[in-house]
C-alpha positions as CSV (number, residue, x, y, z in Angstrom):
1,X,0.0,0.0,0.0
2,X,1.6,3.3,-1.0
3,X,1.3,6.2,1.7
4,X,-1.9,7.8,-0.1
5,X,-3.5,4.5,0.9
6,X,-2.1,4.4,4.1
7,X,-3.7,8.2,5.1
8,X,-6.9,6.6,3.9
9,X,-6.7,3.6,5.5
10,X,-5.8,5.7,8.8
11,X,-8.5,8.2,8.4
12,X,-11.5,5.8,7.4
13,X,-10.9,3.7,10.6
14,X,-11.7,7.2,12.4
15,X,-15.0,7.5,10.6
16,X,-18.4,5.8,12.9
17,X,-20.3,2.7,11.9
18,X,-23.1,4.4,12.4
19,X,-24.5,7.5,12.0
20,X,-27.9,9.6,13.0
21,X,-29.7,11.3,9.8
22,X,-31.3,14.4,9.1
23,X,-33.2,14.6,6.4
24,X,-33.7,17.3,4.7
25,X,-35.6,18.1,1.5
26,X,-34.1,19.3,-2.1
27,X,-31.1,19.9,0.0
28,X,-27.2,18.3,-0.6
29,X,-24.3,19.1,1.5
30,X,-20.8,18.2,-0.3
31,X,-17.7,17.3,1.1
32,X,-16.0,20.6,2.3
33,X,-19.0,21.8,1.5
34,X,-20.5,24.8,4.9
35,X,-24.2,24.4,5.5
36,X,-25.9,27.0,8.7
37,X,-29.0,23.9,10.1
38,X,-31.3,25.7,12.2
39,X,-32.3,22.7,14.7
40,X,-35.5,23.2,16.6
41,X,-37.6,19.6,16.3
42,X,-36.5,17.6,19.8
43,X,-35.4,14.8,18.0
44,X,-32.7,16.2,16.1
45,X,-32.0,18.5,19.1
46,X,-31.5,15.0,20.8
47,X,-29.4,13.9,17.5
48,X,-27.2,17.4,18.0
49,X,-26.2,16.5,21.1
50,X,-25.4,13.1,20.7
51,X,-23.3,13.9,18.3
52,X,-21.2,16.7,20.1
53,X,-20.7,13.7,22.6
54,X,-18.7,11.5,19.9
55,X,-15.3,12.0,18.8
56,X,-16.4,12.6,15.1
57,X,-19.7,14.8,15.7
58,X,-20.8,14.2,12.1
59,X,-24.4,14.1,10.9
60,X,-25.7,12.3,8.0
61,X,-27.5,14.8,5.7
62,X,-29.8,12.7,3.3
63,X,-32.8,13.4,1.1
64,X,-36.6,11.9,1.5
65,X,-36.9,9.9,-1.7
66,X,-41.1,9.8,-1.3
67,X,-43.4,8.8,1.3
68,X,-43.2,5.4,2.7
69,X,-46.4,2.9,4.2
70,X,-44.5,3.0,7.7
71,X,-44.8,7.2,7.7
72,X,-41.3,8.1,7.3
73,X,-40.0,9.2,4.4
74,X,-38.2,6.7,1.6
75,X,-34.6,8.3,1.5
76,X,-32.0,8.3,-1.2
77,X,-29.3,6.2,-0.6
78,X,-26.7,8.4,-1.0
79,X,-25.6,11.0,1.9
80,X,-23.2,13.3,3.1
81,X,-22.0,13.2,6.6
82,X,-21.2,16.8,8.1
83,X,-19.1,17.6,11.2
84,X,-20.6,20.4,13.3
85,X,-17.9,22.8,12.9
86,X,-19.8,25.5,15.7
87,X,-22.8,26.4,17.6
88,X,-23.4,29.7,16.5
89,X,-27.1,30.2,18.9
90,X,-28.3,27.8,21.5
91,X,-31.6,28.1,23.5
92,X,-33.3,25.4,25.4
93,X,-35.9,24.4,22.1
94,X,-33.5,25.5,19.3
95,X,-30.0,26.0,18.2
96,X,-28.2,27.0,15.0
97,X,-25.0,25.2,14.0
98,X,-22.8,24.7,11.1
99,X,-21.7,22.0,9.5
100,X,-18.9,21.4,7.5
101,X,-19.0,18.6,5.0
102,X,-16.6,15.5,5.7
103,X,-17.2,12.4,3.2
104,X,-20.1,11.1,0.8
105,X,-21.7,7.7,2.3
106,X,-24.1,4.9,0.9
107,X,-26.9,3.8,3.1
108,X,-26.1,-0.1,4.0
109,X,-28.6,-0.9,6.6
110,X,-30.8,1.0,8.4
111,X,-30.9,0.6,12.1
112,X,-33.2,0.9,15.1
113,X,-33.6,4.5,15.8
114,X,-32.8,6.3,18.7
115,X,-34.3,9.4,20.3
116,X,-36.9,10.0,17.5
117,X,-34.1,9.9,15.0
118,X,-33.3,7.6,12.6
119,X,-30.0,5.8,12.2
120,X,-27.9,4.0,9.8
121,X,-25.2,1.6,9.2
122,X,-22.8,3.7,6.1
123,X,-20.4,2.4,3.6
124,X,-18.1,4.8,3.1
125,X,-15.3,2.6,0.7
126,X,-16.5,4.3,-2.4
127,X,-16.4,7.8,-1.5
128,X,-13.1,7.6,0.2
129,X,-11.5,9.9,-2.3
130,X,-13.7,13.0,-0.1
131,X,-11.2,12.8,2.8
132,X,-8.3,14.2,0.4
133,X,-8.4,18.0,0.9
134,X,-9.7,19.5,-2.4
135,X,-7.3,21.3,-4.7
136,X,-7.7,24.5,-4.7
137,X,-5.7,25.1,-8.0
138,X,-7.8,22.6,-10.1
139,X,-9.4,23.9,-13.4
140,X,-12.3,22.2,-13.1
141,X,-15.1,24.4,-15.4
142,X,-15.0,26.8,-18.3
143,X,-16.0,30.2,-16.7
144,X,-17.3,31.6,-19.9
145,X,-19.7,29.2,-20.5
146,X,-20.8,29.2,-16.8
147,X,-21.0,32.3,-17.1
148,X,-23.4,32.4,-20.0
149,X,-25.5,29.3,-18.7
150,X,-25.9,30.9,-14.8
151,X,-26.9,34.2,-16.6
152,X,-29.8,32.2,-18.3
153,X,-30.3,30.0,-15.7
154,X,-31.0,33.1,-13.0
155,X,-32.5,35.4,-15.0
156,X,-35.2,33.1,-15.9
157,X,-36.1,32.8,-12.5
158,X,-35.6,36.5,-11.6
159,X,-32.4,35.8,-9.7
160,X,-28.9,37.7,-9.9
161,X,-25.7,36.5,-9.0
162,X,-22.5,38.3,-7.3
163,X,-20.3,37.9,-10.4
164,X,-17.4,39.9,-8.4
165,X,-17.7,37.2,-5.9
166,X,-17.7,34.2,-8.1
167,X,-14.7,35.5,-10.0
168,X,-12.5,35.6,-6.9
169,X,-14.0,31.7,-5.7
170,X,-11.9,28.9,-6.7
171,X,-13.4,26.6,-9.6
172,X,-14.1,24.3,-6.7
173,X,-15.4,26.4,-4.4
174,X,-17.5,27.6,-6.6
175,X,-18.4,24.5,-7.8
176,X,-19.6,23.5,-4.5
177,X,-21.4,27.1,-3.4
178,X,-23.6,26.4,-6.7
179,X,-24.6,23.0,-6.4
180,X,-25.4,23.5,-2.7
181,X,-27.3,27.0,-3.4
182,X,-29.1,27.2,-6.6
183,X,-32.7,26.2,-6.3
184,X,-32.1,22.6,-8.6
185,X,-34.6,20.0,-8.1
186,X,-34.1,17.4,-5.8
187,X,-33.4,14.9,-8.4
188,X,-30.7,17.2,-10.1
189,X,-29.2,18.0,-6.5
190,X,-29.1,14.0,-5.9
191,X,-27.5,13.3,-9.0
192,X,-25.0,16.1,-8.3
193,X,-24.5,15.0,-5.1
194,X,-23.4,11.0,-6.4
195,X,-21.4,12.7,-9.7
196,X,-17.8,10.1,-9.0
197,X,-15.4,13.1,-9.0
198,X,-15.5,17.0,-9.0
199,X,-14.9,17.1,-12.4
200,X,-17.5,14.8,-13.3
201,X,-19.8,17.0,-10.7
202,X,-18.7,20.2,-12.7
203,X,-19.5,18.9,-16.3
204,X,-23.2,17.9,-14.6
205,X,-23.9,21.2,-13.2
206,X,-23.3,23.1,-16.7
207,X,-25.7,20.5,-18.1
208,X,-28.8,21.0,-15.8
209,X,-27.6,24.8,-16.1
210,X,-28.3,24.9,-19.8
211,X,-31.5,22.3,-19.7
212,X,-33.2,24.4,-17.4
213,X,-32.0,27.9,-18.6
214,X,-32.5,27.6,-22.4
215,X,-29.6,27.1,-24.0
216,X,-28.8,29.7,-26.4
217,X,-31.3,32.5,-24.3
218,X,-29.1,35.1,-23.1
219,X,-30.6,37.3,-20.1
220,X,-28.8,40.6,-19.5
């Protein structure tokens, strides 16, 4: 095993065989990903602070997939776990914290829930690539033509973006700001969310950015 291996060997023996879920609708977080979670329902209050009590506080952030007989909702099985990075507000029925993201997991086995919360048994082997840190000097998307298919994409839904921002953002942080912020379906945040590879990510954003702007529309 060459060293790469053995950091990921190391660091995927620190990461839980379980973990408690939040789900949250036509929402993704992505690995180094920042999400703010206001937290107010007493079970995931209860799921909070069993997590601050671990070694890892991560939280599994998944999407509903439909409705199910049992009353909870189907989920995807694809999620990203987050590590609660700060409390930024805490009362006694609600806190805000935020959560950094940490590494993409597939749902193996659900387990008996605890606290009102649900929990799961994670594979994390095929998303092991997440606990690299990103690089930051990757060319990852042609600005130009994101430029062209946000303008499009925003402008048919009345939105603007801060294009003195986005030009100072590395490709991958912006690559990551946009799939976490724009208002994408669930489906198209899901498929984003389980792209192999930031690159492969990048190329599917510009995609659903042109479906759902109009390719060739131009929105000044």
């Amino acid at each position: 095993m060459n060293a790469r291996g053995l950091v990921y060997s190391s660091e995927m023996k620190l990461l839980p065989p379980t973990i408690g879920l939040f789900p949250l609708e036509d929402t993704v977080l992505l690995p180094h990903g920042r999400m703010p979670l206001r937290v107010f329902e007493p079970r995931y209050l209860s799921l909070v602070h069993d997590s601050l009590e671990t070694e890892h506080r991560l939280i599994g952030i998944v999407q509903p997939a439909g409705p199910s007989m049992r009353g909870e909702p189907r989920l995807h099985s694809v999620g990203c776990a987050g590590r609660i990075k700060a409390i930024v507000a805490k009362e006694e029925d609600r806190m805000l914290i935020f959560l950094e993201g940490h590494c993409r997991f597939t749902i193996a086995e659900e387990l008996e829930g605890r606290n009102g919360y649900r929990r799961v048994r994670p594979e994390w082997e095929s998303f092991v690539e997440d606990l690299s840190s990103p690089d930051e000097q990757a060319s990852l998307i042609d600005r130009s033509e994101l430029r062209s298919s946000l303008q499009n994409y925003l402008g048919m839904r009345g939105m603007r973006a801060n294009w003195e921002l986005i030009g100072s953002a590395t490709d991958i942080e912006l690559l990551t700001s946009l799939v976490m912020m724009c208002p994408f379906s669930s489906a198209e945040k899901q498929a984003l969310l389980e792209s192999g590879s930031d690159r492969a990510r990048a190329s599917r954003l510009l995609e659903i950015l042109q479906e759902d702007g109009g390719e060739g529309r131009t929105v000044h």
